[in-house]
Steps between C-alpha positions, in 0.01 A plus 500: 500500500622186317340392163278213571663139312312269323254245697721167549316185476368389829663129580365235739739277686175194551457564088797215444290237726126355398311492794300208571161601596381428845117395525347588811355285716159502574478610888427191745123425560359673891282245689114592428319558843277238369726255369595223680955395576441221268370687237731799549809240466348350183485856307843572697677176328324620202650826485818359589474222172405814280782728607760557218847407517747708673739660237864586599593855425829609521541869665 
Protein backbone atom coordinates (compact mmCIF):
# COMPACT_ATOMS: atom_id res chain seq x y z
CA UNK A 1 0.00 0.00 0.00
CA UNK A 2 1.23 3.55 -0.72
CA UNK A 3 1.18 6.27 2.05
CA UNK A 4 -1.66 8.52 1.34
CA UNK A 5 -0.16 12.49 0.22
CA UNK A 6 -1.45 15.48 1.41
CA UNK A 7 -5.02 16.82 0.04
CA UNK A 8 -4.06 19.32 -2.96
CA UNK A 9 -6.20 22.26 -3.30
CA UNK A 10 -9.10 21.64 -5.54
CA UNK A 11 -8.85 24.34 -8.66
CA UNK A 12 -11.68 25.50 -10.94
CA UNK A 13 -10.97 26.35 -14.53
CA UNK A 14 -14.65 28.92 -14.66
CA UNK A 15 -12.98 30.47 -11.15
CA UNK A 16 -10.77 33.04 -13.56
CA UNK A 17 -14.18 34.29 -15.35
CA UNK A 18 -17.23 36.27 -13.38
CA UNK A 19 -20.23 34.96 -14.60
CA UNK A 20 -22.91 37.24 -15.45
CA UNK A 21 -26.06 36.08 -13.97
CA UNK A 22 -28.83 35.04 -16.21
CA UNK A 23 -32.46 36.03 -14.94
CA UNK A 24 -35.03 33.79 -16.04
CA UNK A 25 -37.74 34.65 -17.86
CA UNK A 26 -41.01 34.46 -16.67
CA UNK A 27 -42.76 31.56 -18.88
CA UNK A 28 -45.18 33.04 -21.72
CA UNK A 29 -48.86 33.60 -20.60
CA UNK A 30 -51.51 30.22 -21.94
CA UNK A 31 -54.81 31.59 -23.39
CA UNK A 32 -57.60 31.38 -20.48
CA UNK A 33 -60.62 29.26 -21.80
CA UNK A 34 -62.50 32.30 -20.92
CA UNK A 35 -60.47 34.95 -22.24
CA UNK A 36 -61.07 36.38 -25.30
CA UNK A 37 -57.73 36.64 -28.64
CA UNK A 38 -57.76 40.25 -27.94
CA UNK A 39 -57.26 40.04 -24.50
CA UNK A 40 -54.87 37.08 -24.64
CA UNK A 41 -52.60 39.31 -27.16
CA UNK A 42 -52.76 42.29 -24.77
CA UNK A 43 -51.24 40.20 -21.65
CA UNK A 44 -49.04 38.39 -24.49
CA UNK A 45 -47.42 41.95 -25.62
CA UNK A 46 -47.30 42.51 -22.01
CA UNK A 47 -45.24 39.69 -21.16
CA UNK A 48 -43.22 40.28 -24.06
CA UNK A 49 -42.51 44.34 -22.82
CA UNK A 50 -41.65 42.79 -19.29
CA UNK A 51 -39.23 40.13 -20.45
CA UNK A 52 -35.56 40.90 -19.44
CA UNK A 53 -32.86 41.42 -21.75
CA UNK A 54 -31.09 38.62 -23.31
CA UNK A 55 -27.48 38.42 -21.87
CA UNK A 56 -24.62 36.97 -24.03
CA UNK A 57 -22.71 34.24 -22.33
CA UNK A 58 -19.75 33.00 -23.64
CA UNK A 59 -19.37 28.96 -23.36
Amino acid sequence: MQPRSAPRELYFYNDDKEMPIVIKPPPKPRKRMYESSQQYEKRVQEWEAHKPPKVDVDP
